[in-house]
N, C-alpha and C positions, 0 to 999 in steps of 0.2 A: 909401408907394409899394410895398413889401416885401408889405404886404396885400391890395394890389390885386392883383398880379401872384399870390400862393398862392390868393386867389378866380377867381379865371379858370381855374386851371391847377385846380382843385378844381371850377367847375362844367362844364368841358370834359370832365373826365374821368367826371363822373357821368354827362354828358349821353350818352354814348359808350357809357357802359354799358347805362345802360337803355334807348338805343336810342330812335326816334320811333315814334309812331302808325302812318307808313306801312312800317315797318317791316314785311316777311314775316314770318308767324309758323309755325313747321316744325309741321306736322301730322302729318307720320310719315316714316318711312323701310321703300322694299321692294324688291322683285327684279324686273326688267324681264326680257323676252326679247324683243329685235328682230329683226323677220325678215330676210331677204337680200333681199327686193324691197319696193316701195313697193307702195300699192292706189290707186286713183282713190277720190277721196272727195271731197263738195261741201261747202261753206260757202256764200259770199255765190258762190261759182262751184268748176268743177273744180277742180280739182286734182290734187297724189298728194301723200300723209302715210305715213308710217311706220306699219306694222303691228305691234304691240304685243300683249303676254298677261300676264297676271301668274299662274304658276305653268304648272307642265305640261298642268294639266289643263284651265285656262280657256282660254274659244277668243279667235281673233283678233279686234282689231277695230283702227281707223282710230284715230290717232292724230293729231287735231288739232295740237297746238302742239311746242315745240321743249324739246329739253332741254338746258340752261345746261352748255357743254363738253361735249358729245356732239358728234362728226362722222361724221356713218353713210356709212360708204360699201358700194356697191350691190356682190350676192355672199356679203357675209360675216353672217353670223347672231351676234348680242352676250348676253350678259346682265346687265345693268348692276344696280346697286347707287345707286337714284336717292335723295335728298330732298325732299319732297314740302312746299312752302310755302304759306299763303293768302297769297291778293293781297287787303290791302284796297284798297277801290274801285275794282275792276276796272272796266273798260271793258263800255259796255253789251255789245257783243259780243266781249268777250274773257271768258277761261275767269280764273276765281276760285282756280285753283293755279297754280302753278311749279315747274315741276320741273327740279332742278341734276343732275350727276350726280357721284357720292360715292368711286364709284370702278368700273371695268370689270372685273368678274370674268374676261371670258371673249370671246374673238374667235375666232369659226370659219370658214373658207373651205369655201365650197361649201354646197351643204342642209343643210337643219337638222337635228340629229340626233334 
């Protein structure tokens, strides 16, 4: 009985470690800069998404999906610190990453600087 109960408690804990298949697997981690307004942007219809740069010098662009603990609110310009994960077997029309956010560098009011 003592055996049974150290094999369970021994394959729970491998199972946990090494995680499933559908497990996200982190691709990278980088530095986001969110703008203070949304843009209209289409999918399967309109919308507005977040506008999004990675670095000073890249330009803007539409920001389809959501970031895991990010809450933007409109006015203030961010620069987050995200982790970037693949999705296996995304959705035919969903995006093949995830992105969490790691931590908020930085929250600004008013334009961007």
């Amino acid at each position: 009985m003592r055996l049974n109960k150290l094999l369970v408690v021994a394959t729970s804990a491998l199972s946990l470690a090494c995680g499933s298949l559908t497990d996200p697997l982190l691709l990278r981690t980088e530095i986001i800069e969110v703008a203070p307004n949304k843009v209209v942007c289409q999918g399967s219809f309109f919308t507005t998404c977040l506008s999004v740069r990675r670095g000073r010098e890249g330009s803007w662009q539409a920001f389809y999906g959501d970031i895991e603990g990010f809450v933007w609110g409109e006015g203030f310009y961010y620069v987050l610190e995200v982790r970037v994960y693949r999705v296996p077997n995304p959705p035919a029309d969903g995006s093949s990453e995830q992105y969490r956010l790691k931590r908020l560098v930085s929250r600004t009011s008013g334009p961007m600087p």
